[in-house]
SEMI-647462 format. One line per 4 residues: number of its first residue (from 1); their letters; for each residue y, z, x of C-alpha. Coordinates in nm, 2 decimals. Layout:
N
NUM> a> Y:Z:X  ...
//
This chain:
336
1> xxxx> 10.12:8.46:7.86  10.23:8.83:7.80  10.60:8.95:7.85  10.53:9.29:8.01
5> xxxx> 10.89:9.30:8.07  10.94:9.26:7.70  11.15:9.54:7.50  10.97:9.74:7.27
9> xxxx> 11.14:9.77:6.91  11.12:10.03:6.67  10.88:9.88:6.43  10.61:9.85:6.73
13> xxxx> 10.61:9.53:6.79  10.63:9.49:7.13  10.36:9.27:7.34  10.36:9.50:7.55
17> xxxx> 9.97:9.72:7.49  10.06:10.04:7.65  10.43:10.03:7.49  10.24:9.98:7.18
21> xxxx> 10.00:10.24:7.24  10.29:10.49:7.30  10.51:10.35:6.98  10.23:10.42:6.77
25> xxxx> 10.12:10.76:6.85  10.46:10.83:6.86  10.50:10.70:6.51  10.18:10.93:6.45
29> xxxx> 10.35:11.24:6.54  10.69:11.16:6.37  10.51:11.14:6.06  10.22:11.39:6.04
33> xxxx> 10.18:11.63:5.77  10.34:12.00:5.77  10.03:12.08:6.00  10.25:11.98:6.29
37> xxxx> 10.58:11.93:6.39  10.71:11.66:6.64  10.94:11.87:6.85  11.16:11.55:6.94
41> xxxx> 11.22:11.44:6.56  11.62:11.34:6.57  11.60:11.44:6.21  11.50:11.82:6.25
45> xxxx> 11.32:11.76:5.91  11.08:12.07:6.11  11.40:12.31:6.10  11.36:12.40:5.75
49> xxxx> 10.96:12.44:5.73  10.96:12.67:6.03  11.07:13.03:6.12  11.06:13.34:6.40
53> xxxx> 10.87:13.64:6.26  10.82:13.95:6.45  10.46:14.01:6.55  10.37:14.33:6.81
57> xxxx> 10.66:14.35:7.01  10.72:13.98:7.01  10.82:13.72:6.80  10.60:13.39:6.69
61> xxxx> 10.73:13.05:6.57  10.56:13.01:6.25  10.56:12.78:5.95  10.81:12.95:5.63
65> xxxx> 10.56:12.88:5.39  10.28:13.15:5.55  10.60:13.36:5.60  10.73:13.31:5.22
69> xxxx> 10.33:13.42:5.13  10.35:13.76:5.36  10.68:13.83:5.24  10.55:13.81:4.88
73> xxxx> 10.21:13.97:4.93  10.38:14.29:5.10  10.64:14.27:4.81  10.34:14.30:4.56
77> xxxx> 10.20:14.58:4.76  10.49:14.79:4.78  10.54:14.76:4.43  10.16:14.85:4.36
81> xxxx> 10.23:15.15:4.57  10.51:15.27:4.36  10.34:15.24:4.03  10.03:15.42:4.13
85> xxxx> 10.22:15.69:4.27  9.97:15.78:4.56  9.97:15.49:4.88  9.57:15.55:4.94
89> xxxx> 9.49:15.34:4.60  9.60:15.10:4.71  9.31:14.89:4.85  9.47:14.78:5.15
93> xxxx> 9.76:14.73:5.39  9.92:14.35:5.41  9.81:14.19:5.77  10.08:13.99:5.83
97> xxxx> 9.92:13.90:6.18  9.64:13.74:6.04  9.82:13.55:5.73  10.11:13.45:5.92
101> xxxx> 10.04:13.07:6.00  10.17:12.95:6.35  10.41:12.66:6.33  10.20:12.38:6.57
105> xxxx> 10.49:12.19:6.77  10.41:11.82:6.94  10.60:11.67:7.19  10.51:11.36:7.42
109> xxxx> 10.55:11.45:7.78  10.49:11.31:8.15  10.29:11.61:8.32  10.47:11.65:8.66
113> xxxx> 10.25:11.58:8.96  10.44:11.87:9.15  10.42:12.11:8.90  9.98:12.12:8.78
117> xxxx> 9.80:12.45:8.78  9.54:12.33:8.64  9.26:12.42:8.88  8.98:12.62:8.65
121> xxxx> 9.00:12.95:8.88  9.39:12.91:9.01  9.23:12.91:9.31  9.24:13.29:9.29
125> xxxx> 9.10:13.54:9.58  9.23:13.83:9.52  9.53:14.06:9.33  9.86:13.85:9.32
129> xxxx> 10.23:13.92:9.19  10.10:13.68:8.87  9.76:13.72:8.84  9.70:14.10:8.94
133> xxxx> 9.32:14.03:8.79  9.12:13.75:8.77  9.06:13.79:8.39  9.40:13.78:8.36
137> xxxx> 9.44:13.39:8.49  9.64:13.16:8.33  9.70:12.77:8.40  10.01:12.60:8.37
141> xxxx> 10.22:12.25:8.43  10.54:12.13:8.34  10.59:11.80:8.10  10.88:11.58:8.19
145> xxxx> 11.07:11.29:8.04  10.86:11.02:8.07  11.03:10.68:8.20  10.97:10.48:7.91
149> xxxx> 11.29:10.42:7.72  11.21:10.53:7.42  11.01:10.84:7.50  11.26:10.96:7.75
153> xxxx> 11.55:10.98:7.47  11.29:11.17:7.24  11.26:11.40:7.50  11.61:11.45:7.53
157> xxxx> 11.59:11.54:7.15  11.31:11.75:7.24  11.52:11.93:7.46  11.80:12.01:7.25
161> xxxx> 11.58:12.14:6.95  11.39:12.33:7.21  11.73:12.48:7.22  11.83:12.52:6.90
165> xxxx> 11.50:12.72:6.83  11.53:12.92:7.08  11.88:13.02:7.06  11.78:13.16:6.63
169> xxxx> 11.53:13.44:6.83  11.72:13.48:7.17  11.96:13.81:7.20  12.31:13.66:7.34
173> xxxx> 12.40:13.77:7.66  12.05:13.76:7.85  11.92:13.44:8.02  11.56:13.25:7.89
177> xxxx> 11.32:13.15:8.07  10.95:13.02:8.04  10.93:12.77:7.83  11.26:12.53:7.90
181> xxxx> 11.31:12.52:8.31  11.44:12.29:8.51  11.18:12.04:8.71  11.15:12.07:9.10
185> xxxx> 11.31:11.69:9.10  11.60:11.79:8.88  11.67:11.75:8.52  11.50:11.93:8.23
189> xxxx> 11.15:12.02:8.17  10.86:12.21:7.92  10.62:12.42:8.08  10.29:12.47:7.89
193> xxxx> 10.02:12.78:7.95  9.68:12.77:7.85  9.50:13.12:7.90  9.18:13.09:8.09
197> xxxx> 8.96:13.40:7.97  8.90:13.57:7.61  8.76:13.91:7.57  8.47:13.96:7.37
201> xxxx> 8.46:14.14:7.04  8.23:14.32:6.88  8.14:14.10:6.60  8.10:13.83:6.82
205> xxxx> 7.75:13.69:6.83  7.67:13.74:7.20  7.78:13.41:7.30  7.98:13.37:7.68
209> xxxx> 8.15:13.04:7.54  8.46:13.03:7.34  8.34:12.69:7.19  8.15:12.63:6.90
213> xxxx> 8.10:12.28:6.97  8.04:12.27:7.33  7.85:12.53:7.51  7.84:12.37:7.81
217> xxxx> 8.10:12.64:8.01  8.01:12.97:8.04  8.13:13.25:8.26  7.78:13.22:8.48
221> xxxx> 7.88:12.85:8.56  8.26:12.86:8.52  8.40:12.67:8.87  8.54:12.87:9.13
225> xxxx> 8.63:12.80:9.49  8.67:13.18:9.66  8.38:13.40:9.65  8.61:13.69:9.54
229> xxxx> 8.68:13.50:9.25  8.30:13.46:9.18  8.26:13.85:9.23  8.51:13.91:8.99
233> xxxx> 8.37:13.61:8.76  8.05:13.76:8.78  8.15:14.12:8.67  8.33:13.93:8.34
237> xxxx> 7.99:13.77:8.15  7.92:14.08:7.96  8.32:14.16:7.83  8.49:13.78:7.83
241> xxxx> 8.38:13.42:7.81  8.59:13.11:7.94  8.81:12.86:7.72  8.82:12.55:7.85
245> xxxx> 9.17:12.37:7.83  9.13:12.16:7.51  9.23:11.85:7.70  9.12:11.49:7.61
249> xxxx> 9.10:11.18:7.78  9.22:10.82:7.65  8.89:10.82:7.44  8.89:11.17:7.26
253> xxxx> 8.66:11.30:7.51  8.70:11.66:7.67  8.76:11.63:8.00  8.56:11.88:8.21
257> xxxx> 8.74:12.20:8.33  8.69:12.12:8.72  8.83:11.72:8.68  9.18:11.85:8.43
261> xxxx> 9.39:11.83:8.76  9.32:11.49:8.84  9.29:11.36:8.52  9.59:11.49:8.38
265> xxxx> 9.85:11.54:8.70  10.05:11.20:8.64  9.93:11.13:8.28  10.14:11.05:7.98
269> xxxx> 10.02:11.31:7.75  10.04:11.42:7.37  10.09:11.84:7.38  10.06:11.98:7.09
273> xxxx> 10.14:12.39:7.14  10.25:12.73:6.95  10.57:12.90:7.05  10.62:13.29:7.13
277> xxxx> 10.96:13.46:7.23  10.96:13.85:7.41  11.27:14.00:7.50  11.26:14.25:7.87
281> xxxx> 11.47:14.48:7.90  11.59:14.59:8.23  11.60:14.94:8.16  12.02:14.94:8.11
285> xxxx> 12.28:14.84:7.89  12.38:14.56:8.08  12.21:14.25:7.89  12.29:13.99:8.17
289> xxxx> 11.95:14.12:8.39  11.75:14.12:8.03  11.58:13.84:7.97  11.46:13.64:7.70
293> xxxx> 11.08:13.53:7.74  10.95:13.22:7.59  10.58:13.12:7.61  10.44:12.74:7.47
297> xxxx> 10.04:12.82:7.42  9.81:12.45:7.45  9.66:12.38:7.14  9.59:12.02:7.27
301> xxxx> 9.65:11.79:7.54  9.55:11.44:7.50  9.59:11.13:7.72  9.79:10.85:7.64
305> xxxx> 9.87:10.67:7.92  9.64:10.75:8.28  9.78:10.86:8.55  9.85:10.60:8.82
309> xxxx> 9.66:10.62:9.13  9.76:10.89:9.36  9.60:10.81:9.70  9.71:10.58:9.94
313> xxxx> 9.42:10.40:10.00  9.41:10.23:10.36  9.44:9.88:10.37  9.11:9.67:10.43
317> xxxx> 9.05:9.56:10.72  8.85:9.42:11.04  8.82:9.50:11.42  8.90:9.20:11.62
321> xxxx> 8.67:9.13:11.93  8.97:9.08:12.13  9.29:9.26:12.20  9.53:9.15:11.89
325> xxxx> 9.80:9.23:12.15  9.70:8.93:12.38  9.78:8.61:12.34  9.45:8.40:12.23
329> xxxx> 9.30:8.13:12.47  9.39:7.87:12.13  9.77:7.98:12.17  9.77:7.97:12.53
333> xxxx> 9.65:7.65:12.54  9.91:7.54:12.28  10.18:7.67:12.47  10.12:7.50:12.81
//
């Protein structure tokens, strides 16, 4: 008979499936390749493959080798410059946007029931403090600890090197936000954005679908519930198409935008994301009203464990012919 009670141990033995399940994609992320980083290793073996580099007027968490190979290029095209003695022979400028590699962090979280934005128009019907336009939506959800012994203590570690890479890009003296909150039921918690709606380019082939692989969304059937939101939807197919949030279910499969609530509110999920730091000023000298931004893009989301039922299903039942409040003519007769 299986133990469900039993303890897991660190080798993954446990008879327990879904604490099996967990261990070993756990024991997946702890020991993938320099593609990702598992954000709750106790190790920090990531802490020396990954470093902030200033892009725009932010910063982006990326992996030191792609830095080490900007820093070198520009190096070689600085010193081409000053040999050839005039800046326009040389052939071109280093991008450092596009060869900069961003470090892809993992991190095994329970997404919060209270706390899922994950409806595909945000519910959205008009300008908002957020979302002033509707091209402009975002979703969003927080990832807890999840209650499994194990998992909970690795997001603990999570946490604290959540910390630790924040606090190498954060200016002292102004508070962060955006990434590391706290949860609506206490303690800590990760919140994850995906952005909704990417503009088109030029070279782009024409196509209102950000997916190569699945055409199946497009802004002319992307879900929305307020008819301002389908005027505005409307007036976007010829300048942006939709991304759907790269979410899977248990079996790899990409859950549809309009069902990522419910499939995913609830869920023990693997996250896999990109990190981005922007500092605000408030316009002063006085650093304590600044504030240090910090944004985790979803690269992935995949199930791991469902979510349990969230309805309260009413109990079956039947209509008795007579009053259950009486006393029936069987019981009467038994007590006289």
């Amino acid at each position: 008979m299986t133990n469900l009670n039993s303890q897991p141990t660190i080798d993954g033995t446990s008879t327990d499936p879904v604490t099996r399940h967990l261990m070993q994609a756990r024991e997946r992320l702890m020991h993938a390749d320099t593609s990702s980083f598992y954000l709750a290793d106790p190790a920090k073996a990531f802490k020396n493959q990954v470093v902030w580099k200033r892009v725009g007027r932010g910063n982006r968490l990326v992996t030191k080798e792609s830095a080490t190979a900007v820093d070198k290029a520009q190096e070689a095209c600085a010193a081409a410059e000053a040999s050839s003695g005039n800046a326009t022979d040389v052939t071109s400028e280093i991008d450092a946007n596009t060869l900069l590699e961003p470090a892809v962090l993992s991190a095994i979280v329970f997404i919060d029931i209270d706390d899922c934005w994950l409806t595909p128009c945000g519910y959205w019907k008009g300008p908002t403090k957020v979302t002033k336009k509707f091209e402009d939506l975002k979703l969003s959800f927080q990832g807890k600890g999840p209650s499994k012994d194990f998992l909970s203590q690795d997001f603990s570690a999570a946490v604290q090197n959540a910390k630790m890479l924040m606090e190498e890009v954060a200016l002292g003296g102004a508070k962060s936000t955006g990434f590391l909150v706290a949860s609506k039921t206490g303690g800590n918690a990760l919140r994850f954005r995906h952005i909704v709606f990417e503009e088109l380019k030029s070279t782009d082939s024409g196509s209102d679908t950000a997916s190569d692989s699945d055409d199946t969304w497009t802004m002319s059937n992307w879900p929305v519930v307020h008819s301002e939101a389908e005027h505005e939807r409307d007036k976007l197919a010829s300048t942006h198409r939709p991304v759907p949030l790269p979410a899977y279910d248990l079996n790899g499969e990409l859950i549809a935008p309009n069902s990522c609530k419910t499939a995913l509110a609830g869920a023990i999920a693997r996250v896999t994301f990109t990190l981005n730091h922007w500092f605000i000023e408030n316009g002063s000298n006085d650093q304590t009203s600044a504030t240090n931004c910090f944004v985790a893009d979803v690269q992935s989301i995949r199930i791991l464990v469902n979510p349990a039922s969230q309805g309260m299903s009413p109990k079956k039942r039947k209509t008795a012919r007579r009053d259950p409040g009486d006393v029936s003519p069987t019981k009467r007769a038994n007590m006289s």
